[in-house]
C-alpha positions in Angstrom: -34.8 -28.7 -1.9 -37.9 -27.1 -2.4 -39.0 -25.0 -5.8 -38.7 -21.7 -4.6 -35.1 -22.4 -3.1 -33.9 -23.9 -6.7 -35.8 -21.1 -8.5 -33.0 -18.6 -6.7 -30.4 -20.7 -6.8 -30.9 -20.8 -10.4 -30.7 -17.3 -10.9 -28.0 -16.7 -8.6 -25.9 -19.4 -11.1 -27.3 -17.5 -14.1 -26.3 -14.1 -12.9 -22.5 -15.8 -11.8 -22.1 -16.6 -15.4 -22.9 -13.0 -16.4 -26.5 -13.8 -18.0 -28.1 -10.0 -18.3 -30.8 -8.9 -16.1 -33.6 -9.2 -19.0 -32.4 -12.5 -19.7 -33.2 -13.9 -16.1 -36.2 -12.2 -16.0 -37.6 -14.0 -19.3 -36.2 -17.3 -18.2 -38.4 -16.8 -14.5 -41.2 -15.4 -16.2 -41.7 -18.8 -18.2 -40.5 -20.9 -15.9 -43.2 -19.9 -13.5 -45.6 -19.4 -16.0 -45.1 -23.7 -16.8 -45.3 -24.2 -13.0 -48.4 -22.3 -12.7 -50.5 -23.5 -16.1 -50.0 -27.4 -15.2 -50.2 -26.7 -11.5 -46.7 -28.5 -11.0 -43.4 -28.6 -9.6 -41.0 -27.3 -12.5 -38.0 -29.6 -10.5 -40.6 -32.8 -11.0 -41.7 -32.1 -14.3 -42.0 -35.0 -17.2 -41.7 -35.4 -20.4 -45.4 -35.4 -20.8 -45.9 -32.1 -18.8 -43.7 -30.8 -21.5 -45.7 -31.6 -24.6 -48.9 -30.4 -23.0 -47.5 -27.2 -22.2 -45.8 -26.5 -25.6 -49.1 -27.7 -27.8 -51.5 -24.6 -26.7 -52.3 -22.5 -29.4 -48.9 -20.1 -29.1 -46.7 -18.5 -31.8 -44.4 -21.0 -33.4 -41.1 -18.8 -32.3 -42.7 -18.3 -28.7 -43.2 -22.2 -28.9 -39.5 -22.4 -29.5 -38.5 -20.2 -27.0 -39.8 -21.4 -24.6 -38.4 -24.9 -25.3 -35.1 -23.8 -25.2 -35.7 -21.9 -21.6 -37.1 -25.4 -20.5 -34.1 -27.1 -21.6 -31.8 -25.0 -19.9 -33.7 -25.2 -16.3 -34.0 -29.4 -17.0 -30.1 -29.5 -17.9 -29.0 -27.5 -14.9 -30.8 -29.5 -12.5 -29.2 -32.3 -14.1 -25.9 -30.5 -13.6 -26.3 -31.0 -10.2 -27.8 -33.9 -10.1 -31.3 -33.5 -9.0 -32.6 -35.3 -12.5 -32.1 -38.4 -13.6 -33.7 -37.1 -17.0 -34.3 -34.2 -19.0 -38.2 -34.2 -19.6 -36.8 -31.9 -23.4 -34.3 -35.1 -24.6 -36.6 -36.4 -26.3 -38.2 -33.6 -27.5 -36.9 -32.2 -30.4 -36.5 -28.4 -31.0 -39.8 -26.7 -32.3 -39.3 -25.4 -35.9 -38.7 -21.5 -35.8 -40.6 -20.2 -39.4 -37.4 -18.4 -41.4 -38.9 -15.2 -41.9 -37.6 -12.8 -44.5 -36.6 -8.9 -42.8 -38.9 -6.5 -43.9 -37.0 -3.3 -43.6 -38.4 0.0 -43.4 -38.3 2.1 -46.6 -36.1 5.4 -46.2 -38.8 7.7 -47.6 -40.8 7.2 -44.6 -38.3 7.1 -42.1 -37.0 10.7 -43.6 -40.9 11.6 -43.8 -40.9 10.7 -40.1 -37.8 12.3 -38.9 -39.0 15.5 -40.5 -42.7 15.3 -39.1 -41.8 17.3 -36.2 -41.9 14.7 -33.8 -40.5 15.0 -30.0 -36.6 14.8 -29.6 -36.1 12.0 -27.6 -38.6 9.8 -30.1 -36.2 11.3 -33.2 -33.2 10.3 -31.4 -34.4 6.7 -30.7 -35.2 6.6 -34.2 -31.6 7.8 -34.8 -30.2 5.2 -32.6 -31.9 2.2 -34.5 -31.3 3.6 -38.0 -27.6 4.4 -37.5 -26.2 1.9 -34.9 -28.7 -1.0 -35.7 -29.7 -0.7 -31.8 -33.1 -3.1 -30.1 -35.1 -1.1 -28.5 -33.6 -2.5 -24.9 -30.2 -1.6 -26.2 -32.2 2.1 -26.6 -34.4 2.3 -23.2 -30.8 1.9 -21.5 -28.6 4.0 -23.3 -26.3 5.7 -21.1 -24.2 9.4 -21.7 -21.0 7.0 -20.6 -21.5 4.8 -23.7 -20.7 7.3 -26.2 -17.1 9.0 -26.4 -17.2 12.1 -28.7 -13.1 12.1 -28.6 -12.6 8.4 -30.0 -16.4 8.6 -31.9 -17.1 5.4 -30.4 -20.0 3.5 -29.3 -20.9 1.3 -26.3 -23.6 -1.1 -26.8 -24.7 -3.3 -24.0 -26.8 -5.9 -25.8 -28.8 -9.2 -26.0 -27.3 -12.2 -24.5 -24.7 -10.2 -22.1 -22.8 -8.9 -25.6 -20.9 -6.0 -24.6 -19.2 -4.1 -28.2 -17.4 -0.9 -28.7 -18.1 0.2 -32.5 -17.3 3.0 -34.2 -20.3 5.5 -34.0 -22.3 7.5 -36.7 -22.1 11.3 -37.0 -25.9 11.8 -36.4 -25.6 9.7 -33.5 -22.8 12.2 -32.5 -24.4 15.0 -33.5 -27.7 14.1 -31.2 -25.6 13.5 -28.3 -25.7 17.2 -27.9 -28.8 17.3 -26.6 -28.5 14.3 -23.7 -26.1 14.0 -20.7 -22.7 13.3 -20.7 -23.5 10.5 -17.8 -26.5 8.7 -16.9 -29.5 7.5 -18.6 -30.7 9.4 -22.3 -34.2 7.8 -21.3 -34.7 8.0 -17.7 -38.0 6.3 -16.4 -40.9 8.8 -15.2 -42.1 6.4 -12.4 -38.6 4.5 -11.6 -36.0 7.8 -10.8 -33.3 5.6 -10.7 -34.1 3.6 -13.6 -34.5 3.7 -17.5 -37.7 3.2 -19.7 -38.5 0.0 -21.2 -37.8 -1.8 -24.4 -42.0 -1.9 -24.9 -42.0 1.7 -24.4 -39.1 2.7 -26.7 -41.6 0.5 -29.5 -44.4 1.7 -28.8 -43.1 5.4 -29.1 -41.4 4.6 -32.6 -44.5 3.0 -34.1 -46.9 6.0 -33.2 -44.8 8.0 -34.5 -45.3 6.4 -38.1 -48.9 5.5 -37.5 -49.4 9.4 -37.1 -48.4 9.7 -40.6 -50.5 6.6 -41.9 -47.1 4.7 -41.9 -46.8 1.0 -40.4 -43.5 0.4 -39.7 -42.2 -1.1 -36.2 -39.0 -0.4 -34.3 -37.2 -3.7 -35.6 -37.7 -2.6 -38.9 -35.4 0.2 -39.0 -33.4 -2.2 -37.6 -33.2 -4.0 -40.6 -33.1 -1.3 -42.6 -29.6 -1.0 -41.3 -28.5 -4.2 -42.2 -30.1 -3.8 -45.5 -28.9 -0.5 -46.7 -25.5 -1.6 -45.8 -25.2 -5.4 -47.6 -26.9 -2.4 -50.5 -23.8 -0.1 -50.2 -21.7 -2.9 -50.6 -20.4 -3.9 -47.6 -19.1 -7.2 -46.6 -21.7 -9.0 -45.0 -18.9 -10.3 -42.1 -18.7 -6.6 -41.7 -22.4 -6.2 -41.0 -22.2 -9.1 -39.1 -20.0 -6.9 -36.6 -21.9 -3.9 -36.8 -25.5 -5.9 -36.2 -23.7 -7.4 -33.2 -24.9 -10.9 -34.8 -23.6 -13.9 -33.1 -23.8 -15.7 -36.6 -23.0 -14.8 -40.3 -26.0 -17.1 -41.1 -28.3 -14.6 -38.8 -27.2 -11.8 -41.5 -27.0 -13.7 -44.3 -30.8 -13.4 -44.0 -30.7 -9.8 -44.9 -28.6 -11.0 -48.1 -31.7 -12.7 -49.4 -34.0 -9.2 -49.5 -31.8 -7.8 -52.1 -33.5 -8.8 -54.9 -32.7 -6.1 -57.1 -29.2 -6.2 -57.2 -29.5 -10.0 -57.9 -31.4 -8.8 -61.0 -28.6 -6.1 -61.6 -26.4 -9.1 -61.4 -27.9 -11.2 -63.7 -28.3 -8.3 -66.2 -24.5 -7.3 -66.0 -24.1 -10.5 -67.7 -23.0 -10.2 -71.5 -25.3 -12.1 -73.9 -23.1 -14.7 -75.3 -25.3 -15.0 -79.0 
């Protein structure tokens, strides 16, 4: 069968097993982007090919990412037996660097919301401050996903996660503004479609660059996380509300709290 025949098939598989849309688009985009840099067949590929491609000068987590969308092409063309090997079995998983959150600080985020900035960029601040929300999870918000009666929230996120969670008065108090039905941010070119996750970013970092402020979209993210695990709350809790598949993905936001470790430590009684 040739390439372009299993590239479709493949995402026709993918989007059976109810991969999101995003998801197969990534998976494509590197797959062809393999094909095309070694000049190869992706279905023929070796172990060698592999290496080559994964040594260029790339970032480490982009190095790892791309391993694992390699792995899952080589093992499904193994599922159906169009490979005797898989040119990644040998290859171990790239190292991903464990990189600490660096949440925004809530002076500048009340510095920004107060700035006089447009409504649609406060509210997609609001939606990653109080709901934890990717700035994917933003660009598609819909009216539908929020229900004023039961104050709950629809998020449609990474990996195909669907969650209803409770939702944050601000967030309901915004909603006044927006639709009942269809998309909060509809595209300007696309008119039946949404703005992008790059465009969502891009719109929450000007908006703190205008004030001298660096902070990124996936920092207020983290401030979330953060300023709940500093409230108090049980981490397995936050795990829930950061819609993490893992405990040991929030448990990385545990390790930023260094100053109630020292408030700890200093609640101990001095025993001489």
């Amino acid at each position: 069968m040739e390439y372009e025949s299993l590239l479709e098939l493949w995402i026709a598989t993918m989007r059976g097993r109810g991969l999101s849309e995003r998801t197969i688009a990534d998976r494509r985009r590197i797959l062809t982007s393999f094909a095309r840099a070694l000049d190869i067949d992706p279905a023929s590929a070796t172990e060698d090919n592999v290496i080559v491609w994964l040594s260029r000068n790339i970032a480490q987590t982009s190095r790892e990412h791309y391993w694992s969308t390699l792995r899952v092409w080589f093992t499904w063309l193994e599922e159906r037996e169009l490979l005797d090997t898989n040119p990644t079995a040998k290859i171990g998983r790239p190292r991903t660097p464990s990189g600490l959150p660096k949440p925004a600080s809530r002076e500048h985020i009340r510095r920004v919301l107060k700035s006089g900035i447009w409504r649609t960029t406060r509210t997609k601040i609001i939606l990653a401050v109080y709901a934890g929300m990717r700035v994917s999870e933003i660009a598609a918000f819909r009216g539908e996903c929020l229900d004023q009666t039961s104050e709950k929230i629809r998020i449609l996120g990474k990996g195909g996660r669907d969650d209803i969670l409770p939702a944050h008065r601000e967030i309901l108090a915004e909603s006044i503004h927006y639709p009942s039905t269809g998309y909060w941010f509809p595209s300007p070119i696309n008119i039946d479609g949404h703005v992008t996750g790059n465009s969502v970013s891009a719109v929450i970092s000007r908006a703190f660059d205008r004030l001298g402020l660096d902070v990124t979209a996936h920092q207020l993210r983290h401030y979330f996380a953060t300023s709940l695990l500093e409230q108090g709350v049980d981490s397995r809790i936050v795990q829930t509300l950061m819609r993490h598949s893992s405990l040991a993905t929030t448990g990385r936001y545990l390790k930023v709290l260094e100053r109630q470790q020292r408030s700890a430590l200093d609640s101990l009684a001095i025993i001489m």
